[in-house]
C-alpha positions in Angstrom: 0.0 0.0 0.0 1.3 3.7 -1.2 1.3 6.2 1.7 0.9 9.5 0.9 0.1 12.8 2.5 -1.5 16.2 1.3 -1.1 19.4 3.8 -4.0 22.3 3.8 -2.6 25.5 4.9 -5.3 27.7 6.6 -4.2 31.3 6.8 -6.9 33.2 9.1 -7.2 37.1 8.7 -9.9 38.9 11.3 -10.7 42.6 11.0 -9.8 44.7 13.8 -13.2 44.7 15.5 -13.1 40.6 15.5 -17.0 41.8 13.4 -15.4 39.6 10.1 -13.1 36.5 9.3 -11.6 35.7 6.3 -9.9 31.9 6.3 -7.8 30.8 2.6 -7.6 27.0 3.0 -4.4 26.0 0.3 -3.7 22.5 -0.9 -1.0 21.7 -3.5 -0.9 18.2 -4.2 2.6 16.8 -5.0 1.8 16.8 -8.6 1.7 21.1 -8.1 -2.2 20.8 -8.7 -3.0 23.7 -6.5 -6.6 24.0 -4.8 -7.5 27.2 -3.0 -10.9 28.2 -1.0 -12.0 30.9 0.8 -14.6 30.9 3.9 -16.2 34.1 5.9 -17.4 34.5 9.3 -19.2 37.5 10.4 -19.9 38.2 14.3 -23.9 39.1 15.1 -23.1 43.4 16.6 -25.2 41.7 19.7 -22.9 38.4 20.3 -19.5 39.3 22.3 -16.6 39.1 20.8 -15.0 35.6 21.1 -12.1 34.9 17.8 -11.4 31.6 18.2 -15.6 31.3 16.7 -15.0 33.0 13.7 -12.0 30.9 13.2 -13.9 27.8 13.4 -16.4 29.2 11.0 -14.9 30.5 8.5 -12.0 27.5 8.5 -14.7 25.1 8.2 -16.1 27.2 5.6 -13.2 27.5 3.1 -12.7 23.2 3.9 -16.5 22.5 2.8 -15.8 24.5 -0.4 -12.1 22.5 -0.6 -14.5 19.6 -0.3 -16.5 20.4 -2.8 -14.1 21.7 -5.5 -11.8 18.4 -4.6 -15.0 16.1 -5.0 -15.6 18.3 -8.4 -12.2 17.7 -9.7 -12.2 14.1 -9.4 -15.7 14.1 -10.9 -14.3 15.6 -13.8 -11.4 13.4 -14.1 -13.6 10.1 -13.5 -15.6 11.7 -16.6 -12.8 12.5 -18.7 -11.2 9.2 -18.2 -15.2 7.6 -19.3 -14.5 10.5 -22.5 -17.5 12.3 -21.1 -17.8 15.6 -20.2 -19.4 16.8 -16.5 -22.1 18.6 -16.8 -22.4 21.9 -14.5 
């Protein structure tokens, strides 16, 4: 059995008033294939501030849409490889 092992970078960026959150997931395969995604988190003016939260959010965020876009890519791949096309 091959090992092998892929690495996501999160880099978080919060506004000064901890009101928005801004979290780039980055993966670059070994092959250089690079995937990148973006996630937001905004604070409620009513909610106190606590960071670490919209960290959470918006990481999870950008990895749903690194899901997504990964699960998409091998879609297409799996297609191309049938000589089909994805649709959408």
């Amino acid at each position: 059995m091959r090992h092998k092992q892929w690495t996501v970078e999160i880099h978080i960026l919060e506004d000064d008033n901890d009101d928005l959150t801004r979290a780039r997931a980055v993966l670059i395969t070994r092959t250089g294939r690079r995937h990148e995604s973006v996630g937001y988190a905004r604070r409620n003016p009513a909610d106190r501030p606590v960071p670490e939260i919209g960290d959470e959010l918006a990481a999870g965020r950008a990895l749903a849409d690194l899901a997504d876009k990964l699960t998409g890519d091998a879609a297409d791949d799996v297609a191309q490889l049938a000589g089909q096309s994805r649709q959408g």
